[in-house]
Short mmCIF file of the C-alpha atoms (twelve columns), coordinates in Angstrom:
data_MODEL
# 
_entry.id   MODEL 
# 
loop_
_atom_site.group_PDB 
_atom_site.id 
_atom_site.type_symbol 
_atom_site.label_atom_id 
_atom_site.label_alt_id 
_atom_site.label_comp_id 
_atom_site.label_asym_id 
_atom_site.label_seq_id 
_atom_site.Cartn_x 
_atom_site.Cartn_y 
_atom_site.Cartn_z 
_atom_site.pdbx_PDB_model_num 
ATOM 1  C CA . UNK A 1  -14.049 26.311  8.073   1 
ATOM 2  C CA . UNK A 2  -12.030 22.956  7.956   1 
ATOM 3  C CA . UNK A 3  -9.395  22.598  11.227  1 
ATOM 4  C CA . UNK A 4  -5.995  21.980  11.032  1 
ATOM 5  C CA . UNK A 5  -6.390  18.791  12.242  1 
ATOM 6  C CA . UNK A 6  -9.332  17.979  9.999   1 
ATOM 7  C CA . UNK A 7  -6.692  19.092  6.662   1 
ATOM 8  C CA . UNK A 8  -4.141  17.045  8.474   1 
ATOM 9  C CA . UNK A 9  -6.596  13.830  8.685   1 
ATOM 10 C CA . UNK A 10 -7.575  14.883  4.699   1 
ATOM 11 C CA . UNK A 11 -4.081  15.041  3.913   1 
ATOM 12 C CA . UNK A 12 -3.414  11.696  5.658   1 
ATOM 13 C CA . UNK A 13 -6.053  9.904   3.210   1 
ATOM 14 C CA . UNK A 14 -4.928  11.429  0.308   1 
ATOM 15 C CA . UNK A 15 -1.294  10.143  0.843   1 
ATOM 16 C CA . UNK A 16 -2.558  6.422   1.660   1 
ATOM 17 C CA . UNK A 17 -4.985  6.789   -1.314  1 
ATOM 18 C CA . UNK A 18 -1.806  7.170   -3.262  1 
ATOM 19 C CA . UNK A 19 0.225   4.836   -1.963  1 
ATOM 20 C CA . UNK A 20 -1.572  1.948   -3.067  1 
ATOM 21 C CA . UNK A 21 -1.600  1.697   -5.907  1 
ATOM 22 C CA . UNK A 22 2.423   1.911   -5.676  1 
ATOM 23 C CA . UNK A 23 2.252   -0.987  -3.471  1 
ATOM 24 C CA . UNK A 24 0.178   -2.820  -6.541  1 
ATOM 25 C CA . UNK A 25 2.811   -1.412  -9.117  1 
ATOM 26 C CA . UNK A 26 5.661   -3.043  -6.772  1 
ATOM 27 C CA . UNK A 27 4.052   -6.572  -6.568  1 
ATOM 28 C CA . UNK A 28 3.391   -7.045  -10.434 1 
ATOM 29 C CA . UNK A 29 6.859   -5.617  -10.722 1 
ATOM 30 C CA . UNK A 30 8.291   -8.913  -8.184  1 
ATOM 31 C CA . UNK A 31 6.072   -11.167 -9.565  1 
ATOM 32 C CA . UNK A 32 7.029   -10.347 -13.343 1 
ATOM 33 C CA . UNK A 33 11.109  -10.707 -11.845 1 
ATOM 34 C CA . UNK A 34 10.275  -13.842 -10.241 1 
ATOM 35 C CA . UNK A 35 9.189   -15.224 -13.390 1 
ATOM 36 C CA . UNK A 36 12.328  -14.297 -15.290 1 
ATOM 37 C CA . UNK A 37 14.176  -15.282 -12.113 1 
ATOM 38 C CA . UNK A 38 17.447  -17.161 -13.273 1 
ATOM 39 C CA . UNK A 39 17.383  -19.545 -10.083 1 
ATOM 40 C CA . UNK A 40 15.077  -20.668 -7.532  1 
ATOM 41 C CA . UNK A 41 15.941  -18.838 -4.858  1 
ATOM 42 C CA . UNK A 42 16.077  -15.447 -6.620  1 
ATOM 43 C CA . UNK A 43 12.320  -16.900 -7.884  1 
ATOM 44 C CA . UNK A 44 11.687  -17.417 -4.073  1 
ATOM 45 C CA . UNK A 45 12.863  -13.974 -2.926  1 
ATOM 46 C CA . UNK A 46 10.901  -11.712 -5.198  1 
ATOM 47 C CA . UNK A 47 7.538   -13.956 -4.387  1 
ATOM 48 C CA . UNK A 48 8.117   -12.878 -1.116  1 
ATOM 49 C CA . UNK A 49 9.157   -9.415  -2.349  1 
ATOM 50 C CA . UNK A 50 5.873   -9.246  -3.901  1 
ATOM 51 C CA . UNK A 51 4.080   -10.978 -0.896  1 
ATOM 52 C CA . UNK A 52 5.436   -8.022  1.287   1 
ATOM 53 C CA . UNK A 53 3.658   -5.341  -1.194  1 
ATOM 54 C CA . UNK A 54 0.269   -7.481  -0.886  1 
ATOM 55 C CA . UNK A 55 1.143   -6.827  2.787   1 
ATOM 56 C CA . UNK A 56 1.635   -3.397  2.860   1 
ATOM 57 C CA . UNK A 57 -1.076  -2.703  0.505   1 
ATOM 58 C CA . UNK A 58 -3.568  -4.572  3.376   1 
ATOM 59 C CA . UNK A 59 -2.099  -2.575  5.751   1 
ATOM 60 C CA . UNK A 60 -2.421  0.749   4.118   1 
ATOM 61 C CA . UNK A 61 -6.144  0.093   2.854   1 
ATOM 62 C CA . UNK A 62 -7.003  -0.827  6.868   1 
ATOM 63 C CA . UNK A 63 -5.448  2.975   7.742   1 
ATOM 64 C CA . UNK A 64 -7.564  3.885   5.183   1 
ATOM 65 C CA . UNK A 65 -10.680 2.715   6.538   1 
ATOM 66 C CA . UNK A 66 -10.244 3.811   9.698   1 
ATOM 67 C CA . UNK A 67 -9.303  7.238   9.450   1 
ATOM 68 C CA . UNK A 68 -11.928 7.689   6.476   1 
ATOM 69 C CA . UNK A 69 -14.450 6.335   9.824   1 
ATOM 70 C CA . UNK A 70 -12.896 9.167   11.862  1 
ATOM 71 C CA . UNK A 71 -13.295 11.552  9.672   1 
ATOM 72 C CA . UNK A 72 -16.578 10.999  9.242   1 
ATOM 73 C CA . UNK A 73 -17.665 10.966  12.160  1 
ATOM 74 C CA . UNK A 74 -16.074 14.529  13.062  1 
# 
């Protein structure tokens, strides 16, 4: 029998496992902007658009880690 808080930790990963590749879909879709970008600084602010995304995506695959180390060891 799986606890609530062992389907809540489950339902955690599955989320995060889903979220990233969003985060990847966001970047390419900043970088590809940035490239058509029709001035520098509209260049500059979807490279850090997409820098953000590469941020978030670290971020989320760190969560990832640790709660798949949690709920391992439980």
């Amino acid at each position: 029998m799986v606890s609530d808080a062992a389907k809540g930790m489950n339902h955690l990963i599955e989320v995060i496992v889903h979220s990233i590749p969003k985060e990847r879909e966001a970047r390419d879709v900043y970088l590809a902007a940035a490239q058509g970008a029709p001035t520098e600084m509209t260049r500059l602010l979807f490279e850090r658009l997409a820098k953000d995304e590469e941020g978030h995506e670290a971020k989320l695959r760190a969560v990832l880690q640790l709660l798949q180390q949690s709920s391992s060891r439980a």
